[in-house]
Biopython code that builds the backbone (N, CA, C, O; Angstrom):
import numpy as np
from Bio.PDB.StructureBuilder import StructureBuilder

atoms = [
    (1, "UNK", "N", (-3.454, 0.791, -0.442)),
    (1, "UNK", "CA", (-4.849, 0.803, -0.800)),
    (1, "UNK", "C", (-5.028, 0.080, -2.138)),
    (1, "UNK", "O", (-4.756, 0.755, -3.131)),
    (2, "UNK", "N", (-5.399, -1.053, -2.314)),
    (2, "UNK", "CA", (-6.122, -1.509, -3.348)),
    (2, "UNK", "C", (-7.184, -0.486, -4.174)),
    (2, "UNK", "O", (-7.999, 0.246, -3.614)),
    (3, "UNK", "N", (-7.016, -0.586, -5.433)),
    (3, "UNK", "CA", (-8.083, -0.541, -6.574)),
    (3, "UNK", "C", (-8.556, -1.648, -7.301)),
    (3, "UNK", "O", (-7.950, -2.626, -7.739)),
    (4, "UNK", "N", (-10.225, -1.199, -7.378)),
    (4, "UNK", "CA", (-10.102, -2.708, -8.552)),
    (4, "UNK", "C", (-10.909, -2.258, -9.672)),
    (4, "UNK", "O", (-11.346, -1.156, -10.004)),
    (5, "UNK", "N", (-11.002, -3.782, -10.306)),
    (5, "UNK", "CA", (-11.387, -3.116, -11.999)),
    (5, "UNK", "C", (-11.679, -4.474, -12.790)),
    (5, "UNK", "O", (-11.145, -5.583, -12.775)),
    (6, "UNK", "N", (-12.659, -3.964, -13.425)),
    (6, "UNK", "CA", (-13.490, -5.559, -13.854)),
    (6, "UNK", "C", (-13.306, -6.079, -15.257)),
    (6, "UNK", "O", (-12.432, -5.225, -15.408)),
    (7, "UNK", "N", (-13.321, -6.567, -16.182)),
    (7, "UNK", "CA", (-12.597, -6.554, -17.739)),
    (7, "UNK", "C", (-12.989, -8.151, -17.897)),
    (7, "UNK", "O", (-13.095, -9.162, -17.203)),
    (8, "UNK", "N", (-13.142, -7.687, -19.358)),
    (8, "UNK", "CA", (-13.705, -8.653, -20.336)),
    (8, "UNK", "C", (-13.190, -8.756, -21.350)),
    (8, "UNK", "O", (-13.025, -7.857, -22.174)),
    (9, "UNK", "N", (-12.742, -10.287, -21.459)),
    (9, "UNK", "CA", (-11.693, -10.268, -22.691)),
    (9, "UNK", "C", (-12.810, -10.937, -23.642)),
    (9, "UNK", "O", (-13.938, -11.002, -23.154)),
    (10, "UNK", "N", (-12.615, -11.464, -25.005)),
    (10, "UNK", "CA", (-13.106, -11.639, -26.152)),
    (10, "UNK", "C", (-12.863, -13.644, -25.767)),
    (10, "UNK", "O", (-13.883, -14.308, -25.955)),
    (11, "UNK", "N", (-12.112, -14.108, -25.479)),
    (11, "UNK", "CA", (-12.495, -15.529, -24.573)),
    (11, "UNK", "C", (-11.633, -15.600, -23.709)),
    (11, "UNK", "O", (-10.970, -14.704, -23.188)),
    (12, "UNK", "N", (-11.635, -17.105, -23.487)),
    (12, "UNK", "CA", (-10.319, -17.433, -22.412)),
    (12, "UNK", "C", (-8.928, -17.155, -22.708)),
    (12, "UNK", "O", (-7.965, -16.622, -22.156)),
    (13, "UNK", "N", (-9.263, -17.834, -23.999)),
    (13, "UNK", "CA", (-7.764, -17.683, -24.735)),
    (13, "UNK", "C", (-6.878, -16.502, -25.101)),
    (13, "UNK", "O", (-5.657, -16.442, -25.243)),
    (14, "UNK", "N", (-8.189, -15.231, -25.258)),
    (14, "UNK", "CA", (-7.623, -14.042, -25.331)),
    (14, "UNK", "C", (-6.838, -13.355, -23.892)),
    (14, "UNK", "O", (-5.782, -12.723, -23.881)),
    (15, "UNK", "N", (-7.688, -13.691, -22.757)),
    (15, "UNK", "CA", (-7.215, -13.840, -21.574)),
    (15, "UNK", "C", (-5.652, -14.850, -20.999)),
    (15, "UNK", "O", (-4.634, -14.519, -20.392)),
    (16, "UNK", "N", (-6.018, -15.809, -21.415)),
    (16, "UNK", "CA", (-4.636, -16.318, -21.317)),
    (16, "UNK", "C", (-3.369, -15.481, -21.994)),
    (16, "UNK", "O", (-2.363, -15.071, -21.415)),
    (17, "UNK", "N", (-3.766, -15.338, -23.564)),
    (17, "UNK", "CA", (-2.652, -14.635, -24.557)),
    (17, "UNK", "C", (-2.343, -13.524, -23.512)),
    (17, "UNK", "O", (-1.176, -13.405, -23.139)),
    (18, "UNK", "N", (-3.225, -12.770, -23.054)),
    (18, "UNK", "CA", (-2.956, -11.255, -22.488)),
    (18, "UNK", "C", (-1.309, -11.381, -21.130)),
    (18, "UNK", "O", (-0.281, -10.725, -20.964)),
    (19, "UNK", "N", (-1.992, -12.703, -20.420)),
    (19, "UNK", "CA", (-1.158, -12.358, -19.327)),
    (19, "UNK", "C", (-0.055, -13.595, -19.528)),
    (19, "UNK", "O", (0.827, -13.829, -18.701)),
    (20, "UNK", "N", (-0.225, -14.259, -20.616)),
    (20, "UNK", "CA", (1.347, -15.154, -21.062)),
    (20, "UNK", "C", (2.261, -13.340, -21.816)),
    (20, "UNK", "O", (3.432, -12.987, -21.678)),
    (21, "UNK", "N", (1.457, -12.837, -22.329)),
    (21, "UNK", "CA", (2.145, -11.819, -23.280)),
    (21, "UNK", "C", (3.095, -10.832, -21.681)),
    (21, "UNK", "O", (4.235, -10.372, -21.740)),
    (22, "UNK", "N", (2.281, -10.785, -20.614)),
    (22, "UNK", "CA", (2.470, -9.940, -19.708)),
    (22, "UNK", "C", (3.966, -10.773, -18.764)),
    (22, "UNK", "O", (4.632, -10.232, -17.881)),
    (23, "UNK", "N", (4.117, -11.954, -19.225)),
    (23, "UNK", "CA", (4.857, -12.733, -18.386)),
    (23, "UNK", "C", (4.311, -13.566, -16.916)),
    (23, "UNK", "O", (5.095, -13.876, -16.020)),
    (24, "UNK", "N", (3.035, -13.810, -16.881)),
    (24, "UNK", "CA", (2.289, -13.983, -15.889)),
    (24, "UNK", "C", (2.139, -15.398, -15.675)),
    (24, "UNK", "O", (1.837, -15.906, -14.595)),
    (25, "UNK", "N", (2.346, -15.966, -16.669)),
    (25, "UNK", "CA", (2.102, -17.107, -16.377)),
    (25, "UNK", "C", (0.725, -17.771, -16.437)),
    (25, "UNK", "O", (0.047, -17.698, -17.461)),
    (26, "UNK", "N", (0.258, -18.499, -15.212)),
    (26, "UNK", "CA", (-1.466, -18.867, -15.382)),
    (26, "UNK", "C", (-1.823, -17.704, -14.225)),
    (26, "UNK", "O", (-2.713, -18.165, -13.511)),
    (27, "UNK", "N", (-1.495, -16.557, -13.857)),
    (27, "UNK", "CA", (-1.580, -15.726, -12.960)),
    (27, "UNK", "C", (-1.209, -14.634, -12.490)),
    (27, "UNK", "O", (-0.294, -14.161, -13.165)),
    (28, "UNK", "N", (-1.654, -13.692, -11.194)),
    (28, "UNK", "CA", (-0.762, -12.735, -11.019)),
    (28, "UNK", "C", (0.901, -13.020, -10.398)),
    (28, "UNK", "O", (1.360, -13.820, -9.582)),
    (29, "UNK", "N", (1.526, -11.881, -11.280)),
    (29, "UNK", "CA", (3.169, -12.235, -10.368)),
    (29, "UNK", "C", (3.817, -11.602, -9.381)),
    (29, "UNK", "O", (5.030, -11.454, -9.233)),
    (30, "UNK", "N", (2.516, -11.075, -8.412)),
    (30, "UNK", "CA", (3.330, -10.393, -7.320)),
    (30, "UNK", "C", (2.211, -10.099, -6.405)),
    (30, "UNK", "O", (1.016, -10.081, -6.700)),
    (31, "UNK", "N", (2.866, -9.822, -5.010)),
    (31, "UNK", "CA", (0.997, -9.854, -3.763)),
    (31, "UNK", "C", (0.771, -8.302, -3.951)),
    (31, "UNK", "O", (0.327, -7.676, -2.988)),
    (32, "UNK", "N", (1.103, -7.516, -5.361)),
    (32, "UNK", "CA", (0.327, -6.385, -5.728)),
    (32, "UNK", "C", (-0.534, -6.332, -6.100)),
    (32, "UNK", "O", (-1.236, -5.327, -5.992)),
    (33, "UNK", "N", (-0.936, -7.556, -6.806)),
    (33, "UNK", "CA", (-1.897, -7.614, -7.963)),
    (33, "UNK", "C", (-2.527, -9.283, -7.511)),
    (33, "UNK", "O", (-1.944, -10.301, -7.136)),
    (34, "UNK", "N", (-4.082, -8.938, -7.779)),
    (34, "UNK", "CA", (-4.885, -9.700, -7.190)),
    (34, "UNK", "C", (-6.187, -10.312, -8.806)),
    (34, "UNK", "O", (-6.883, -9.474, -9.380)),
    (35, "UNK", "N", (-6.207, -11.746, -9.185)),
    (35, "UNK", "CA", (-7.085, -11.916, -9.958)),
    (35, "UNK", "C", (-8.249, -12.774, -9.679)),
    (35, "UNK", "O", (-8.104, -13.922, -9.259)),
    (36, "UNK", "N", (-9.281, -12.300, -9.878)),
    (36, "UNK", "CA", (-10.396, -13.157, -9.604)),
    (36, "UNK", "C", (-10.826, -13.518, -11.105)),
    (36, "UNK", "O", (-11.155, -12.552, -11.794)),
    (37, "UNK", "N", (-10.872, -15.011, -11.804)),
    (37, "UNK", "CA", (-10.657, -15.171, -12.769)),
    (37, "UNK", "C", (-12.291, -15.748, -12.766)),
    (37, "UNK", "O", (-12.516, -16.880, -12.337)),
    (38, "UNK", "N", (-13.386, -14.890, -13.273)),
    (38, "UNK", "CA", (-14.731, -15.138, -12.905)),
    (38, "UNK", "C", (-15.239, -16.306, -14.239)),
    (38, "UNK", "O", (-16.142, -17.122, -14.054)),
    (39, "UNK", "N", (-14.621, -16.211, -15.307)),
    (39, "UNK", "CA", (-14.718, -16.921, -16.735)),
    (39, "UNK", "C", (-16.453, -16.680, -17.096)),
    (39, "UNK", "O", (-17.077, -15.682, -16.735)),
    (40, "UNK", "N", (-16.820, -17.402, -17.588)),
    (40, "UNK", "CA", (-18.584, -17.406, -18.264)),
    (40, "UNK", "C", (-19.208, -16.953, -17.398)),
    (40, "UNK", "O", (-19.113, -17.455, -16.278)),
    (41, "UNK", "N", (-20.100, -15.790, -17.647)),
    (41, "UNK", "CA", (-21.172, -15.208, -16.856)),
    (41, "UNK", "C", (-22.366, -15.651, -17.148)),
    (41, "UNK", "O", (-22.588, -15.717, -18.357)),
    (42, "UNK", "N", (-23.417, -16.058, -16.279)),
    (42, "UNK", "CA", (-24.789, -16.013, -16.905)),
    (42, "UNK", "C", (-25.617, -15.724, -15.884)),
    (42, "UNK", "O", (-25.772, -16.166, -14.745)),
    (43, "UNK", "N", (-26.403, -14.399, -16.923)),
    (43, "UNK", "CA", (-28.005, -13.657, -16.173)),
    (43, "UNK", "C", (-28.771, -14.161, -16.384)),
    (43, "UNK", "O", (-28.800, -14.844, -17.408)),
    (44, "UNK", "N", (-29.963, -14.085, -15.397)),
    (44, "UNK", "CA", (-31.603, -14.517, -16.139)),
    (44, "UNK", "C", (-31.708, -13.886, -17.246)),
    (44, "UNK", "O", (-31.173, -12.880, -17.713)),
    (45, "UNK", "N", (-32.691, -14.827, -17.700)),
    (45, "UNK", "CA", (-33.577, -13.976, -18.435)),
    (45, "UNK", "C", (-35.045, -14.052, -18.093)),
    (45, "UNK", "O", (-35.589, -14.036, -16.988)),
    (46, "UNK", "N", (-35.623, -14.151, -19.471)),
    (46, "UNK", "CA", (-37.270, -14.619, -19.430)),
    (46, "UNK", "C", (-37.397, -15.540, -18.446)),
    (46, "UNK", "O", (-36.615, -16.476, -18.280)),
    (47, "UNK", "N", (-38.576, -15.255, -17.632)),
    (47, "UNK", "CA", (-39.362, -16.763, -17.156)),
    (47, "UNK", "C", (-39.596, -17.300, -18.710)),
    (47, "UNK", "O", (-39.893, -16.633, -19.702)),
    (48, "UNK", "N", (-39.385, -18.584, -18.603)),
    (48, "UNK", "CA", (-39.324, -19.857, -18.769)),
    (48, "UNK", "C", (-40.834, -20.815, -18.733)),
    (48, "UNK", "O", (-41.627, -20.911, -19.669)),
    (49, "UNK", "N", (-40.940, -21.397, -17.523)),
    (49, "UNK", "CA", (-41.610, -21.941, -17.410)),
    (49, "UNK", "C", (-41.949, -22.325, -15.550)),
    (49, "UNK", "O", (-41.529, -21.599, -14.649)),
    (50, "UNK", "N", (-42.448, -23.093, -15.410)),
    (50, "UNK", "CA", (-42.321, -23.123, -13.471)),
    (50, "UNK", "C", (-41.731, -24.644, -13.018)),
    (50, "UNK", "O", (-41.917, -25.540, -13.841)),
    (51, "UNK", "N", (-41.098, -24.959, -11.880)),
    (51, "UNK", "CA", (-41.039, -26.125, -11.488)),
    (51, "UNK", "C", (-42.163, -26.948, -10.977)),
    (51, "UNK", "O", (-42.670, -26.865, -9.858)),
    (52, "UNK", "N", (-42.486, -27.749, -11.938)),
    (52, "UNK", "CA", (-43.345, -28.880, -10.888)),
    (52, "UNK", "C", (-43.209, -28.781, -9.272)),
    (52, "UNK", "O", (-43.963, -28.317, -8.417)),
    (53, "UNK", "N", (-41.890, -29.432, -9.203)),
    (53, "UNK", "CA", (-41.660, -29.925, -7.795)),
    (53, "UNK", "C", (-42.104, -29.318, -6.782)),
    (53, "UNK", "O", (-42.591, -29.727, -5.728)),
    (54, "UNK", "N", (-41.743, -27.548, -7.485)),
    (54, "UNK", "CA", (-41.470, -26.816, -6.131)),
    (54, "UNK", "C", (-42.651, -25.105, -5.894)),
    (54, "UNK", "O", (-43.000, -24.276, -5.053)),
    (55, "UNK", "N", (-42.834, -25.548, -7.543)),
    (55, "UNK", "CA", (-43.858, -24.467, -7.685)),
    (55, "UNK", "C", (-43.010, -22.762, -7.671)),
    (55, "UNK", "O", (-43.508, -21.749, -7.180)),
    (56, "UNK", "N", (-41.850, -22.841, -8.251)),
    (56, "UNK", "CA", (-40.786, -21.483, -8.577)),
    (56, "UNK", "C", (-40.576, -20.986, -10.031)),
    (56, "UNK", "O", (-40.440, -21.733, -11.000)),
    (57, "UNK", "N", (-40.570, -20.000, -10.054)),
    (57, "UNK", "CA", (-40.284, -19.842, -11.752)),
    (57, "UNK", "C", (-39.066, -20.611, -12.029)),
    (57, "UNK", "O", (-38.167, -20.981, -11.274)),
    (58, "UNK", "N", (-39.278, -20.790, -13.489)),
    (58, "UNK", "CA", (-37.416, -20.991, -13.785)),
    (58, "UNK", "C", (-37.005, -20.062, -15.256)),
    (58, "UNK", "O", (-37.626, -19.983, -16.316)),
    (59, "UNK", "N", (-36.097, -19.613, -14.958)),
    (59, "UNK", "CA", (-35.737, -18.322, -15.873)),
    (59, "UNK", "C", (-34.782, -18.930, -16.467)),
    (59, "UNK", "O", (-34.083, -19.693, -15.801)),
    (60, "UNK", "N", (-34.484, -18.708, -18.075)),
    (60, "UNK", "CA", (-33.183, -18.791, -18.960)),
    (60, "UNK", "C", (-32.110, -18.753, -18.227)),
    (60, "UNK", "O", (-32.248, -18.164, -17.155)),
    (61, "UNK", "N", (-31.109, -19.180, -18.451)),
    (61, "UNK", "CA", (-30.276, -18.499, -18.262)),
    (61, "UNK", "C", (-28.628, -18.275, -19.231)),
    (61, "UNK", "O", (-27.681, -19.062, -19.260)),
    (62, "UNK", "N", (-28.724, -17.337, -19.724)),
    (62, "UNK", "CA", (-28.246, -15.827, -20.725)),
    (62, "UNK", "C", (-26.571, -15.640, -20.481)),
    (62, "UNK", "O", (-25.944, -14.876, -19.749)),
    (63, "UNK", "N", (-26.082, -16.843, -21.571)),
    (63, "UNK", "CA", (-24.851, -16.027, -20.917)),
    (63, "UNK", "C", (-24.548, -14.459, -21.172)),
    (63, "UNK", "O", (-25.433, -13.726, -21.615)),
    (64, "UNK", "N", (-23.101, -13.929, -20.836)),
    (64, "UNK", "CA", (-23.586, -12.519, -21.353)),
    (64, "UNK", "C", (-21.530, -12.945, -22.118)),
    (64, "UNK", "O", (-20.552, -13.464, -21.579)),
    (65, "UNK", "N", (-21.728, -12.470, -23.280)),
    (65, "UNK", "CA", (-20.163, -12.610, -24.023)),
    (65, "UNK", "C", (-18.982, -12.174, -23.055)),
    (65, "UNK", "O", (-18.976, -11.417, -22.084)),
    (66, "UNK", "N", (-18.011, -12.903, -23.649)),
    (66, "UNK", "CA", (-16.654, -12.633, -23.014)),
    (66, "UNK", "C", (-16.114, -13.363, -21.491)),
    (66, "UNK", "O", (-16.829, -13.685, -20.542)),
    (67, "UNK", "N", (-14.514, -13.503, -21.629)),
    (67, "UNK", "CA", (-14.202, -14.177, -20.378)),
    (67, "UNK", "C", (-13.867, -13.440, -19.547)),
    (67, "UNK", "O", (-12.837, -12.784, -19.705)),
    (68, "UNK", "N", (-14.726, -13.307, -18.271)),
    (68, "UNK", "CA", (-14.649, -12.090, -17.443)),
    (68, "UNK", "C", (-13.614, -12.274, -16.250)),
    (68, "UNK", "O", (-13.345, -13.431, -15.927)),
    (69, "UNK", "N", (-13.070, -11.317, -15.634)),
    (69, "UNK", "CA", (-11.958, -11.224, -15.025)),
    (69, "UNK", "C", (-12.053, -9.955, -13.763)),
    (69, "UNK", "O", (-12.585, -8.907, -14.129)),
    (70, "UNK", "N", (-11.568, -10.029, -12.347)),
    (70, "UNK", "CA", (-11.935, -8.970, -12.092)),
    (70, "UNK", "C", (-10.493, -8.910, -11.152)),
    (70, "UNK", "O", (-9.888, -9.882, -10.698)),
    (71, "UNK", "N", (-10.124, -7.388, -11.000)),
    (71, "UNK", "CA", (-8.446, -7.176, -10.889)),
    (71, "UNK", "C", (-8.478, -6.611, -9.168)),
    (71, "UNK", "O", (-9.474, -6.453, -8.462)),
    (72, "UNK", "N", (-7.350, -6.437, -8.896)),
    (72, "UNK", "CA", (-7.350, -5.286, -7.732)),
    (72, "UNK", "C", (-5.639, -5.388, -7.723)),
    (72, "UNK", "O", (-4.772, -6.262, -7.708)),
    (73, "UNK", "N", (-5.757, -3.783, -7.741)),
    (73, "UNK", "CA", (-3.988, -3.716, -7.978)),
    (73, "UNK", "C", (-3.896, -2.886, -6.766)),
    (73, "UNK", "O", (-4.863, -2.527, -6.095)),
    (74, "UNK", "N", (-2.415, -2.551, -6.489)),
    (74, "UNK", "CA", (-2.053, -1.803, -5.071)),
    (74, "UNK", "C", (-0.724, -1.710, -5.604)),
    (74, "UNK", "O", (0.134, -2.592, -5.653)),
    (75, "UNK", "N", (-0.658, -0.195, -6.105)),
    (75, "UNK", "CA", (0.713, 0.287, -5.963)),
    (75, "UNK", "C", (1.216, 0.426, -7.473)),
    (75, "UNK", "O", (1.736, 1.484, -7.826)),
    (76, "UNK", "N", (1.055, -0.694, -8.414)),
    (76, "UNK", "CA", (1.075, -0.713, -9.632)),
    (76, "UNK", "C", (0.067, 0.034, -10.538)),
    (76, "UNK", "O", (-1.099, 0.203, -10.182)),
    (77, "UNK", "N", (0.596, 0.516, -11.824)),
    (77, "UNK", "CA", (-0.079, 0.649, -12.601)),
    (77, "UNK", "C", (-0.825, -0.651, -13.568)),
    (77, "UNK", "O", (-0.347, -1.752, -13.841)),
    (78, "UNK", "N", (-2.262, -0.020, -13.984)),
    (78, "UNK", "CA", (-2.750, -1.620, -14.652)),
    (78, "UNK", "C", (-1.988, -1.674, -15.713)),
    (78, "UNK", "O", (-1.423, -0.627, -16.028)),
    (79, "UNK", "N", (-1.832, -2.531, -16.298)),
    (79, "UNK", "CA", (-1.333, -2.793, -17.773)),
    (79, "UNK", "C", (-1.661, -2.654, -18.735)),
    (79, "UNK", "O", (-2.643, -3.377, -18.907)),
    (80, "UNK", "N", (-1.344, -1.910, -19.892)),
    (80, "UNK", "CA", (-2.438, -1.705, -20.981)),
    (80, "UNK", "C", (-3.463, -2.803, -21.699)),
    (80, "UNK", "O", (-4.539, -2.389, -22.130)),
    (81, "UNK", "N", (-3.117, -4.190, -21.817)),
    (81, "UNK", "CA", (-4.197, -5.136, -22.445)),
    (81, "UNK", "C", (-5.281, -5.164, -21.098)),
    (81, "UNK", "O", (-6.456, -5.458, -21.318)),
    (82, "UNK", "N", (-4.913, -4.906, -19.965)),
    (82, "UNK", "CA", (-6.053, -4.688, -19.115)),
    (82, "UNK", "C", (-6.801, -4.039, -19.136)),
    (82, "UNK", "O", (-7.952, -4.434, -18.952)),
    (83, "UNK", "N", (-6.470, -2.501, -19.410)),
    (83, "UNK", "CA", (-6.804, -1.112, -19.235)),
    (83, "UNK", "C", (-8.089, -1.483, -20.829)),
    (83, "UNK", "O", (-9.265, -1.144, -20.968)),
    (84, "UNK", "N", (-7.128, -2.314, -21.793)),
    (84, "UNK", "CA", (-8.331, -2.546, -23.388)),
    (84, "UNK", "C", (-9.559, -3.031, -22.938)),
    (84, "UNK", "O", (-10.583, -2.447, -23.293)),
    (85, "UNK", "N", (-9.622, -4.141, -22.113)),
    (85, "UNK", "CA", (-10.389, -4.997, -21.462)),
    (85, "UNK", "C", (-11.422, -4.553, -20.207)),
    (85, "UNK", "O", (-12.351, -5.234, -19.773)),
    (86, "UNK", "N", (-10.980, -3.167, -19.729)),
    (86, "UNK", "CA", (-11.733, -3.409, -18.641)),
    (86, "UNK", "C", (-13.139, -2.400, -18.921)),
    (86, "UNK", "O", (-13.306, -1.431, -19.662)),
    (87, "UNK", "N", (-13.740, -2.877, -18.284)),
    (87, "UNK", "CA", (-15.309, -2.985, -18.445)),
    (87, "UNK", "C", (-15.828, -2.056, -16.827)),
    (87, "UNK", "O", (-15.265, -2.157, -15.737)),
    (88, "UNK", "N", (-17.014, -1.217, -17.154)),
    (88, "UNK", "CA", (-17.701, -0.755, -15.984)),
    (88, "UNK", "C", (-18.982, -1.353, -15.535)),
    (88, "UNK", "O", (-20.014, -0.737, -15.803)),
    (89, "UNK", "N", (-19.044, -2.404, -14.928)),
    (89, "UNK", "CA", (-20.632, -2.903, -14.935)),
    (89, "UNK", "C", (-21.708, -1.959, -13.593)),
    (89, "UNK", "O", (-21.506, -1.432, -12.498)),
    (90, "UNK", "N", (-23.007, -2.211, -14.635)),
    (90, "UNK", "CA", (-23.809, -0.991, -13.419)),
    (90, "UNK", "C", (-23.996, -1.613, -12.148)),
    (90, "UNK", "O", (-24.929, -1.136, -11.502)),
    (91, "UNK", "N", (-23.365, -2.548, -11.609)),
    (91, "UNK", "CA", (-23.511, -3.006, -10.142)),
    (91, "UNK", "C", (-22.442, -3.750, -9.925)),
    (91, "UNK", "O", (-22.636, -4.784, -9.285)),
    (92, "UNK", "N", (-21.077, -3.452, -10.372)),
    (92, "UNK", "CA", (-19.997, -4.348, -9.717)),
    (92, "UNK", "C", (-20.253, -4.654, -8.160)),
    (92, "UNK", "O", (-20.853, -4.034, -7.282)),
    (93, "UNK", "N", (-19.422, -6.088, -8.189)),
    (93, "UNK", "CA", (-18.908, -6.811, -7.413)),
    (93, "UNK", "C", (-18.153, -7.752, -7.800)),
    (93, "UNK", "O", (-17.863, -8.163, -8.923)),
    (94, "UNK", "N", (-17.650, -8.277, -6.047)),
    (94, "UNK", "CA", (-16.514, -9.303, -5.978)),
    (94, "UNK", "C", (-17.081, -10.038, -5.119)),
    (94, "UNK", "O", (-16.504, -10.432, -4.105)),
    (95, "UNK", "N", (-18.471, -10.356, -5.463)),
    (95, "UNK", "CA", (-18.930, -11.187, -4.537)),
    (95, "UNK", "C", (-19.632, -12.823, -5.958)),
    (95, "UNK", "O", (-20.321, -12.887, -6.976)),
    (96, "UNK", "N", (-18.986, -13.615, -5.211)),
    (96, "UNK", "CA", (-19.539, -14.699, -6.589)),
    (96, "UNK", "C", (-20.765, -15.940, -5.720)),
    (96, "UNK", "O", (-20.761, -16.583, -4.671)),
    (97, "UNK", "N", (-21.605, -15.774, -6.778)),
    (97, "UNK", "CA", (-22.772, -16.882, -6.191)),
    (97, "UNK", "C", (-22.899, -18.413, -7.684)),
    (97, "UNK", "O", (-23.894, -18.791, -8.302)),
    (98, "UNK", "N", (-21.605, -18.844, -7.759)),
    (98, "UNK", "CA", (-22.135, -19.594, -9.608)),
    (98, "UNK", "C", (-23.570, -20.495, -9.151)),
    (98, "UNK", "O", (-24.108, -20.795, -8.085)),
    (99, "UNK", "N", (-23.835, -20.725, -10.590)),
    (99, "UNK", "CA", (-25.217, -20.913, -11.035)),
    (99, "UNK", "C", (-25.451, -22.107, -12.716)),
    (99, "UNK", "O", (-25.829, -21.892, -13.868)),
    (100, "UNK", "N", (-25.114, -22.965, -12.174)),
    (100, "UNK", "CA", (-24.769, -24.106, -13.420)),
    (100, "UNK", "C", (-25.569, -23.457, -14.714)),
    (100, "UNK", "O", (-26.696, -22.961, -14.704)),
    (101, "UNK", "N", (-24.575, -23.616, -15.937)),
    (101, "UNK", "CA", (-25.793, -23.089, -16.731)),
    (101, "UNK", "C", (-26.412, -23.923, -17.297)),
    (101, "UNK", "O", (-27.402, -23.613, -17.960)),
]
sb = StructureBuilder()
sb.init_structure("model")
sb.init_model(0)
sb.init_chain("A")
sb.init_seg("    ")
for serial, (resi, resn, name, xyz) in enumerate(atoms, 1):
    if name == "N":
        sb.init_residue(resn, " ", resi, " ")
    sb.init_atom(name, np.array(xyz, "f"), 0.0, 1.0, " ", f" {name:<3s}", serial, name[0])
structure = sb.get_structure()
């Protein structure tokens, strides 16, 4: 049975440091452990203004800090720079739609 778990490091680089420190390489090191490496997030915000073309709002768009990451382990324990990192958002998912910012 998989678990998963969502985490936000302070940038990429802190993210990289974490799992070079872990021996990981650019990745996970075993089919226990699963990374979805989501990097820059961005939410709406404010309407904006509207499109000519199409007659739609167009909203900001907000990044929100940190290089985001989302895990699913099976069998293992997480690792502690993970466990620092991980984050509860009020509507997780592992579903990705990107959105140029």
């Amino acid at each position: 049975m998989w678990s998963y778990s969502f985490h936000r490091f302070i940038d990429r680089a802190a993210y990289e440091a974490a799992i070079a420190a872990l021996g990981w390489g650019r990745g996970a090191p075993t089919h226990r452990v699963a990374l979805d490496v989501v990097g820059a997030i961005y939410t709406d915000g404010a309407v904006v203004g509207e499109d000519p073309d199409i007659g739609e709002d167009i909203q900001e768009q907000i990044p929100v800090p940190g290089w985001h990451v989302n895990a699913a382990w099976r069998g293992i324990e997480m690792p502690p720079v993970f466990a620092d990192a991980r984050v509860y958002p009020e509507t997780p998912t592992r579903e990705f739609a990107g959105v140029a910012p």
